[in-house]
C-alpha positions as CSV (number, residue, x, y, z in Angstrom):
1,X,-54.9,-39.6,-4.6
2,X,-55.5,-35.7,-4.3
3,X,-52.3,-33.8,-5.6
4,X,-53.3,-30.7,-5.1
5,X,-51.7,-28.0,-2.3
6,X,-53.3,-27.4,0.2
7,X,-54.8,-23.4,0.9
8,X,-52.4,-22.5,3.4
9,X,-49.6,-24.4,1.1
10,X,-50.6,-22.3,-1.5
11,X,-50.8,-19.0,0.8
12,X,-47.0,-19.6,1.9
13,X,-45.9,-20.5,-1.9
14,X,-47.2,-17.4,-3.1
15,X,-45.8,-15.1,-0.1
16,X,-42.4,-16.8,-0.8
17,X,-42.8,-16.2,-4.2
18,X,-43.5,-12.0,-3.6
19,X,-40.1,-12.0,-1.0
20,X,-38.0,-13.5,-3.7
21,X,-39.1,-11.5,-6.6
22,X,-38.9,-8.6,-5.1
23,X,-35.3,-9.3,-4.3
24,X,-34.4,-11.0,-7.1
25,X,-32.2,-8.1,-9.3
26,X,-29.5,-10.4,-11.4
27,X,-27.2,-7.3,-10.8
28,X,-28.1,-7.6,-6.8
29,X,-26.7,-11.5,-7.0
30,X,-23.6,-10.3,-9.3
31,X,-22.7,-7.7,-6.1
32,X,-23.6,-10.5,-3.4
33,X,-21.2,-13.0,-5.0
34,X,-18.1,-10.6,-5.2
35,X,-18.4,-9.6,-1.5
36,X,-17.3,-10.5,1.5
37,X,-20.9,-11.7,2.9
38,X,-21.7,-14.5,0.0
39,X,-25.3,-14.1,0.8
40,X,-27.9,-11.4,0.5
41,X,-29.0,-9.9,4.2
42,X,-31.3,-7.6,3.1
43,X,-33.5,-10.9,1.8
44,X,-32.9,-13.0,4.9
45,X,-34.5,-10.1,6.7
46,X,-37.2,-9.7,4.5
47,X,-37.7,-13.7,4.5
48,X,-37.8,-13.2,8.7
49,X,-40.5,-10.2,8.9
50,X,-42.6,-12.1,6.6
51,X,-42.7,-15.1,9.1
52,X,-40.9,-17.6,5.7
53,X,-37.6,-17.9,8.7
54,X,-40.3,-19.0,10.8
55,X,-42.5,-21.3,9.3
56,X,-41.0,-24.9,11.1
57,X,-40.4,-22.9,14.2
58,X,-43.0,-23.4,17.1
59,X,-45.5,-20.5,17.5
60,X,-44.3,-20.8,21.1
61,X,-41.3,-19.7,19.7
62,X,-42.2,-17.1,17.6
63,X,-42.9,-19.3,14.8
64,X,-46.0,-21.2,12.5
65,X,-45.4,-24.6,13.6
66,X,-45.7,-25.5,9.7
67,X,-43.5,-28.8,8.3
68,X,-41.3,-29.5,5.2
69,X,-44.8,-29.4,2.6
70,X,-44.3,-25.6,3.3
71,X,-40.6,-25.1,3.3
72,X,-40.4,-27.2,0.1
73,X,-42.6,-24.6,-1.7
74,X,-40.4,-21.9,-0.4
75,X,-37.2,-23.8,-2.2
76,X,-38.7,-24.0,-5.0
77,X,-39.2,-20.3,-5.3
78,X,-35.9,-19.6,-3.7
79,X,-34.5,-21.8,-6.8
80,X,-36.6,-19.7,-9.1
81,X,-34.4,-16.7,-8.2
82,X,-31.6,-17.8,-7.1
83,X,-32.0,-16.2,-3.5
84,X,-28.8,-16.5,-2.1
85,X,-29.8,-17.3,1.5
86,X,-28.9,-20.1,3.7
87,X,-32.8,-21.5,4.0
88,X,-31.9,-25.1,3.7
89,X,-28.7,-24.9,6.5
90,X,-30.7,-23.1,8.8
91,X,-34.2,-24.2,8.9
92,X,-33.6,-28.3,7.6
93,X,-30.2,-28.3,8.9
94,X,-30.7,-26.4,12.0
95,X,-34.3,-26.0,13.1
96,X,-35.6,-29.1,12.1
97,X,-32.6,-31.1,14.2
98,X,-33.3,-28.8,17.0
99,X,-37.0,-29.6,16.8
100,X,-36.0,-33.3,17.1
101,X,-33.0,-33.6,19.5
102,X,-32.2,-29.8,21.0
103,X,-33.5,-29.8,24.9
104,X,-36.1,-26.9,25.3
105,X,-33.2,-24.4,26.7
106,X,-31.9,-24.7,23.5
107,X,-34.7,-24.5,21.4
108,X,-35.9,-21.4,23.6
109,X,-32.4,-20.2,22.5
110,X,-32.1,-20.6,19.3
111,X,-35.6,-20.9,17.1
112,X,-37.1,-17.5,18.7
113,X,-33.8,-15.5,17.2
114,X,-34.0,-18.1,14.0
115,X,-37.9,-17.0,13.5
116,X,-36.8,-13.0,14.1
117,X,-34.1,-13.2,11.5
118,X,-31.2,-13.0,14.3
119,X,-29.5,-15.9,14.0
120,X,-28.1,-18.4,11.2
121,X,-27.7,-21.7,11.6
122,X,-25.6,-24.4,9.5
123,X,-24.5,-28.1,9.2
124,X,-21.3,-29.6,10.2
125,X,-20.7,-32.8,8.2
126,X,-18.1,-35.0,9.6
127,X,-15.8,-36.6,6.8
128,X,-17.9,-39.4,5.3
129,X,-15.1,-40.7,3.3
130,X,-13.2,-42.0,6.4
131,X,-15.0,-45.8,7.9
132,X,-13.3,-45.2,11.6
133,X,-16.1,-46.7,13.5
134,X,-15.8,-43.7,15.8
135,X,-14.9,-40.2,16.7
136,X,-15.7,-37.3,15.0
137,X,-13.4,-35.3,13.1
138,X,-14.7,-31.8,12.4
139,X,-15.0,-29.6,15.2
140,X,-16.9,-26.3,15.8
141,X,-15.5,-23.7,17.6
């Protein structure tokens, strides 16, 4: 079995790699954590013009149309710096369920602003600890 990444794998590692270590001051984190934002815009705008925001999303949307071979290379060097971005909420936790379940007014609404840097998605997790047999809990407003 063949272990090895493959070119464009490698290509998207290494551009991750240059976005994060170019943002990557300690003293940048150190300010990030004590604000009010708790995470760094500047990089989630870089990650966006360099396409990394759009990798999973469509090209009809704006996007590469890559998978989760490519976005797990751009965790690892997210890891690496400790980017304080939210890459896994937004583009496992929001694109990829959008991708799957969204209906194509809603993907037209949300993965072209996702892709551009506009928009920020998340994950709701209902309260696992509780074994009703129905109804969620958490709400979103």
């Amino acid at each position: 079995m063949d272990f090895q990444l493959a070119e464009e794998q490698v290509t998207v590692n290494d551009l991750a790699r240059d976005v994060f270590s170019r943002n990557g001051d300690p003293q940048r984190l150190f300010d990030i954590e004590a604000g009010q934002d708790r995470f760094d815009r500047v990089l989630y705008r870089d990650l966006a013009e360099s396409g990394i925001l759009g990798l999973p999303v469509p090209e009809e949307h704006g996007g590469a149309g890559l998978g989760l071979w490519e976005i797990a290379g751009v965790f690892v060097e997210q890891g690496r710096t400790l980017g304080t971005v939210p890459l896994w909420e937004t583009l496992v936790g929001g694109v990829l369920p959008l991708l799957r379940y969204g209906n194509a007014k809603q993907q037209a609404e949300w993965l072209p602003r996702v892709a551009a840097g506009d928009a920020v998605l998340t994950v709701a997790v209902d309260d696992l600890t509780d074994a009703r047999p129905y109804g969620a809990r958490v709400r979103a407003r």
